[in-house]
NURO-108929 format. One line per field, with one value per atom (N, C-alpha, C): residue number from 1; x negated, y, z. Coordinates in nm, 2 decimals, always signed. Example, Ala and Ser with C-alpha at 12.3 -4.5 7.8 and 13.67 -1.06 7.14 Angstrom:
BEGIN
pos: c(1,1,1,2,2,2)
x: c(-1.32,-1.23,-1.32,-1.28,-1.37,-1.29)
y: c(-0.57,-0.45,-0.33,-0.22,-0.11,+0.00)
z: c(+0.78,+0.78,+0.78,+0.71,+0.71,+0.79)
REM end
This chain:
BEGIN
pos: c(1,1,1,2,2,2,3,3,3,4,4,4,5,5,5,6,6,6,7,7,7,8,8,8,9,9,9,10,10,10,11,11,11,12,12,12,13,13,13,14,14,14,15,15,15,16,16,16,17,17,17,18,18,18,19,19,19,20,20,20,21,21,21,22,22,22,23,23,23,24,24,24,25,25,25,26,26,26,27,27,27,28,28,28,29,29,29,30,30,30,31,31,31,32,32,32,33,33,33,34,34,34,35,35,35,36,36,36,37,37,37,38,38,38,39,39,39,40,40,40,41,41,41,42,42,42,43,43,43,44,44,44,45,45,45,46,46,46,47,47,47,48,48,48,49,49,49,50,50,50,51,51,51,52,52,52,53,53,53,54,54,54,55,55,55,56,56,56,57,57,57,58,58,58,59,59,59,60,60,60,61,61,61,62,62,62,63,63,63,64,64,64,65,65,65,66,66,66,67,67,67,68,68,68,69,69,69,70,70,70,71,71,71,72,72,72,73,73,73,74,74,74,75,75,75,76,76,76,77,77,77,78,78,78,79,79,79,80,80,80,81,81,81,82,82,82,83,83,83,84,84,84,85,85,85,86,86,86,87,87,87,88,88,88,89,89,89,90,90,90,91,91,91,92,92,92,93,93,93,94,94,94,95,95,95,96,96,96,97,97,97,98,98,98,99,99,99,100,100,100,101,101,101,102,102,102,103,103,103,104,104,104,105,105,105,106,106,106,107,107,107,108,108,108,109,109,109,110,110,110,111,111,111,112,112,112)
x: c(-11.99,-12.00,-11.94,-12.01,-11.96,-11.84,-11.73,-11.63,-11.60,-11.57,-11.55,-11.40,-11.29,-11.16,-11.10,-11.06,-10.98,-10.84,-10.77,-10.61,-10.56,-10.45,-10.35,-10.24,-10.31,-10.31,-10.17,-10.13,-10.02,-9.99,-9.84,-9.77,-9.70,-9.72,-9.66,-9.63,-9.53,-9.50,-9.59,-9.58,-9.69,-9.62,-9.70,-9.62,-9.65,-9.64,-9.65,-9.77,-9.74,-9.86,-9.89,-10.00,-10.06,-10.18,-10.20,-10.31,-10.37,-10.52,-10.60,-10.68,-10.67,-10.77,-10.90,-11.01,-11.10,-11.16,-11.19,-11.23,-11.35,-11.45,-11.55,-11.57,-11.53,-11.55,-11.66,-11.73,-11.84,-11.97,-11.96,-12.07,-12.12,-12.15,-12.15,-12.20,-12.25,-12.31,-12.21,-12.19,-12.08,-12.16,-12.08,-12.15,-12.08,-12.17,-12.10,-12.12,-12.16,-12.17,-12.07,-11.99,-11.95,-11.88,-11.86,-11.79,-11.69,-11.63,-11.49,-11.54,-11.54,-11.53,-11.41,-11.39,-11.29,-11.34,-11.30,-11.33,-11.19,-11.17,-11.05,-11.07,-10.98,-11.00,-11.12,-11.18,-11.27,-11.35,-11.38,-11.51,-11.59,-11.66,-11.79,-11.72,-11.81,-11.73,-11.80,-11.69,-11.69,-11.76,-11.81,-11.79,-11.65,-11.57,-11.48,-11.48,-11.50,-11.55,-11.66,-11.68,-11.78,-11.77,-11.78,-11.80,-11.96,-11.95,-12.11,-12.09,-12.26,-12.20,-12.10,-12.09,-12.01,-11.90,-11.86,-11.70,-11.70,-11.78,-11.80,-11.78,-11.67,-11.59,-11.66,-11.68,-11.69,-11.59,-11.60,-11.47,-11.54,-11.47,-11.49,-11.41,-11.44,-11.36,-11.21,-11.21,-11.05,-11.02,-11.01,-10.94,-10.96,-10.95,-11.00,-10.87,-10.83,-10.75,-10.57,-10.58,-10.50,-10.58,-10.67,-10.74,-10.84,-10.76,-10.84,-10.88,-11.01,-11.11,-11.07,-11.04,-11.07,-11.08,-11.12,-11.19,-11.10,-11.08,-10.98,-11.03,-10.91,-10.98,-11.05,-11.00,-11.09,-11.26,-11.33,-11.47,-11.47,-11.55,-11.58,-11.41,-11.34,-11.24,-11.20,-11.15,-11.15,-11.05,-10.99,-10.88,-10.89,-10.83,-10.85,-10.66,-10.62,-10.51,-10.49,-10.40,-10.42,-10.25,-10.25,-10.14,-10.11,-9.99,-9.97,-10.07,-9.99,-10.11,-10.12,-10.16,-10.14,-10.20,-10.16,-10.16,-10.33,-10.40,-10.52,-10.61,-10.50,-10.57,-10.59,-10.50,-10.51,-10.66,-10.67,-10.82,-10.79,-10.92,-10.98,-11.03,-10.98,-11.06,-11.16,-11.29,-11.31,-11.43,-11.39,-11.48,-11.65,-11.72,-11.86,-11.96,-11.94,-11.96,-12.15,-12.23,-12.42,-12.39,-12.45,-12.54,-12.47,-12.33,-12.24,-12.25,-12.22,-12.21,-12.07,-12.06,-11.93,-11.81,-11.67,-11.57,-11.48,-11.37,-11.33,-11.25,-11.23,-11.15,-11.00,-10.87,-10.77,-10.69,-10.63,-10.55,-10.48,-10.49,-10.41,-10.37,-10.20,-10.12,-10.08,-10.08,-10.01,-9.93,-9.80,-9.69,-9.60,-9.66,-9.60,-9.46)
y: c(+10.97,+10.85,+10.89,+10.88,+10.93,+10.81,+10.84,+10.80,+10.79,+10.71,+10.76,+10.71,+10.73,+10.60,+10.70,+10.55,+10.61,+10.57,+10.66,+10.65,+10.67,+10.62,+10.69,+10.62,+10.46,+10.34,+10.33,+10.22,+10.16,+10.09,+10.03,+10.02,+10.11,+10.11,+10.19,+10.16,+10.19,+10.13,+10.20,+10.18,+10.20,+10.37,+10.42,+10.56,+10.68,+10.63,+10.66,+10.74,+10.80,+10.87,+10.84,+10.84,+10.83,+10.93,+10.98,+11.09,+11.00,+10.96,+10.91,+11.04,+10.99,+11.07,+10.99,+11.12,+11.08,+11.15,+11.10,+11.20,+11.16,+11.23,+11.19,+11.28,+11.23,+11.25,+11.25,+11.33,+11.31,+11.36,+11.41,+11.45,+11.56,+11.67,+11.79,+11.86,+11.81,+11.89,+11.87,+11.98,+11.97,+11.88,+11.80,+11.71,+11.77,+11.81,+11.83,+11.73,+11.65,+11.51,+11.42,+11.36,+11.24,+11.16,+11.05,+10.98,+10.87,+10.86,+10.72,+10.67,+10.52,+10.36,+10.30,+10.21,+10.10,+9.98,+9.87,+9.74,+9.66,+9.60,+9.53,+9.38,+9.27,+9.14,+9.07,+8.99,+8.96,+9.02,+9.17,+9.22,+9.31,+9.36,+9.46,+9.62,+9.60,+9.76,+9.87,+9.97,+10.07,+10.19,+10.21,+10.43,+10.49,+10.60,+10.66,+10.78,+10.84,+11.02,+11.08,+11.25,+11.21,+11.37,+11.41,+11.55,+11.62,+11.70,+11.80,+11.91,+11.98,+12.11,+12.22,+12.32,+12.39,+12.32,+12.21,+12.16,+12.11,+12.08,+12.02,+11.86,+11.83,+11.66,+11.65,+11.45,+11.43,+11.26,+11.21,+11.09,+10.99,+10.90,+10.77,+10.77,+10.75,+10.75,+10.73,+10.61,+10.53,+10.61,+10.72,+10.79,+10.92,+10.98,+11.13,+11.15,+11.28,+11.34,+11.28,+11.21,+11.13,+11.13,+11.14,+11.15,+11.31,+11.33,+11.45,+11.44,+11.46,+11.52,+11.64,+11.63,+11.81,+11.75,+11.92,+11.95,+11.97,+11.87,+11.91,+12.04,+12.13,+12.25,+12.19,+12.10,+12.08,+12.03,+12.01,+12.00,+11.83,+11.80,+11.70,+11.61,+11.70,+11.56,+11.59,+11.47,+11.48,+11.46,+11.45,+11.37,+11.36,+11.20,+11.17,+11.15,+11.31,+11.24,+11.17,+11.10,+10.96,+10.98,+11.06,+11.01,+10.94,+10.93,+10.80,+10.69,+10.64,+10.50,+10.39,+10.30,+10.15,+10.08,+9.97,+9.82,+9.79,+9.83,+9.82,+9.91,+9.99,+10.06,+10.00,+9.90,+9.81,+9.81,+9.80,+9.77,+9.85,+9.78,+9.90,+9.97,+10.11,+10.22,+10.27,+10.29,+10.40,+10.49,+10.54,+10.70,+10.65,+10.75,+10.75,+10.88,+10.96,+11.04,+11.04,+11.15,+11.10,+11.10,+10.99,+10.94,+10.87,+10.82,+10.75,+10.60,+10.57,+10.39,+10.37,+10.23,+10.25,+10.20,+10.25,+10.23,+10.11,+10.08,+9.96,+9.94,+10.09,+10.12,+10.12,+10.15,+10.18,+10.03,+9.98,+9.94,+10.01,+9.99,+10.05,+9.90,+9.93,+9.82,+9.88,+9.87,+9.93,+9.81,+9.80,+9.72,+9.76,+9.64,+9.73,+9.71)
z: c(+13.14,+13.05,+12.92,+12.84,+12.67,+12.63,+12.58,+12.51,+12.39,+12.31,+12.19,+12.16,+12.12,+12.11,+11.93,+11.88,+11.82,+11.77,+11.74,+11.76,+11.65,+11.66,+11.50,+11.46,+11.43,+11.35,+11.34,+11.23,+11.31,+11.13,+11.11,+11.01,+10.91,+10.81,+10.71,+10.59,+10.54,+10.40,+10.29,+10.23,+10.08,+10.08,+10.06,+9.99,+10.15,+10.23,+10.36,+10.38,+10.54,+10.56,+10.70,+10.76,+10.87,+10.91,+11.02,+11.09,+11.20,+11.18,+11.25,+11.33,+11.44,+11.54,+11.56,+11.64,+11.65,+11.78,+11.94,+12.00,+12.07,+12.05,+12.19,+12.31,+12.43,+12.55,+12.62,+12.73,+12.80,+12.75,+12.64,+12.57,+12.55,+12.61,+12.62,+12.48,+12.38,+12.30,+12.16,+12.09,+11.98,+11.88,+11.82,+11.71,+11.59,+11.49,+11.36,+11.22,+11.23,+11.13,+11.19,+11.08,+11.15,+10.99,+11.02,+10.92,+10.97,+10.84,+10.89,+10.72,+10.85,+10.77,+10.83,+10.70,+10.75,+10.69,+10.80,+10.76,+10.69,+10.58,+10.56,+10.57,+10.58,+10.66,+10.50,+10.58,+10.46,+10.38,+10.45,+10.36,+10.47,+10.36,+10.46,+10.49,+10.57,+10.59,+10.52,+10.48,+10.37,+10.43,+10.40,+10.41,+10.34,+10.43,+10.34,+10.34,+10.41,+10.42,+10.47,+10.47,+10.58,+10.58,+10.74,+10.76,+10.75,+10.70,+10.76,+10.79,+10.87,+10.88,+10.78,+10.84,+10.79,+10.73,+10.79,+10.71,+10.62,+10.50,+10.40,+10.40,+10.32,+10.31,+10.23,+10.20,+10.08,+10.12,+10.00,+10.02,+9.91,+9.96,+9.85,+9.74,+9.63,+9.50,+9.53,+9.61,+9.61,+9.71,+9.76,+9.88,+9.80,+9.75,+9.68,+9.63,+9.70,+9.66,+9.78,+9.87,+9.95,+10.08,+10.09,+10.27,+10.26,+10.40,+10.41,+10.60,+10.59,+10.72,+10.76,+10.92,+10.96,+11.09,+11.11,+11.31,+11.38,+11.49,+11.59,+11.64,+11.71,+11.84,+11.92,+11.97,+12.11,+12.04,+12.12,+12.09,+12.04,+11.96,+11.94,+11.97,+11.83,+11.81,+11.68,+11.59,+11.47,+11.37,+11.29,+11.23,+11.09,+11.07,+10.94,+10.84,+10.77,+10.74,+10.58,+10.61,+10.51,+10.44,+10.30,+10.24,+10.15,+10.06,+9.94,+9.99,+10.11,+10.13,+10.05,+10.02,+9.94,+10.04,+9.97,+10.02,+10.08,+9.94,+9.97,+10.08,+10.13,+10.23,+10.38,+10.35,+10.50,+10.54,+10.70,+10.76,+10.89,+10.92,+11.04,+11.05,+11.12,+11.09,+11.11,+11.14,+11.25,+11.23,+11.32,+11.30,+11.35,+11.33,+11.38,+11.38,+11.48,+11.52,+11.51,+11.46,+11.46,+11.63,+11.63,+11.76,+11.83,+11.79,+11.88,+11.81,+11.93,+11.89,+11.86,+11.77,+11.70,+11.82,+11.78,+11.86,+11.80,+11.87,+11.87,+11.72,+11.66,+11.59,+11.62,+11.47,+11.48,+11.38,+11.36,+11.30,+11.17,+11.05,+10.93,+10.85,+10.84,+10.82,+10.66,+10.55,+10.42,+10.40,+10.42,+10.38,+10.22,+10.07,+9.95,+9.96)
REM end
């Protein structure tokens, strides 16, 4: 059964940093696309990064230069680290691996 969960989340004061994970389980074939959105209360949900082959990030304006994408070792896992956070970074996270259906997401709290 394919898995997807993601992890990280939590509270943090403004300035702070947090490392989101991303893993999928059960899936035998390595996936190399994937992206992280977050939803914040009252709006639509965003695009914020996005992996491609060969490793190549790209980011959303308001995260550039403060979130960085990389490949876990293990197969098909991912992380999103997230520095100088702000307020407006609050939301929910989550990853989306091509061909996976979305996950429950993570929690991201930015307390100023």
């Amino acid at each position: 059964q394919v898995r997807l969960v993601e992890s990280g989340g939590g509270l943090v004061q403004a300035g702070g940093s947090l490392r989101l994970s991303c893993a999928v389980s059960g899936y035998d074939s390595r996936i190399y696309y994937m992206d992280w959105y977050r939803q914040a209360p009252g709006k639509e949900r965003e695009w914020v990064a996005g992996l491609s082959s060969g490793d190549s990030t790209t980011y959303t304006d308001s995260v550039k230069g403060r979130f960085a994408i990389s490949t876990g070792s293990a197969k098909n896992t991912w992380y999103l680290q997230m520095n100088t956070l702000k307020p407006e970074d609050t939301a929910v996270y989550y990853c989306k691996p091509t061909r996976m259906k979305w996950g429950q997401g993570t929690q991201v709290t930015v307390s100023s």
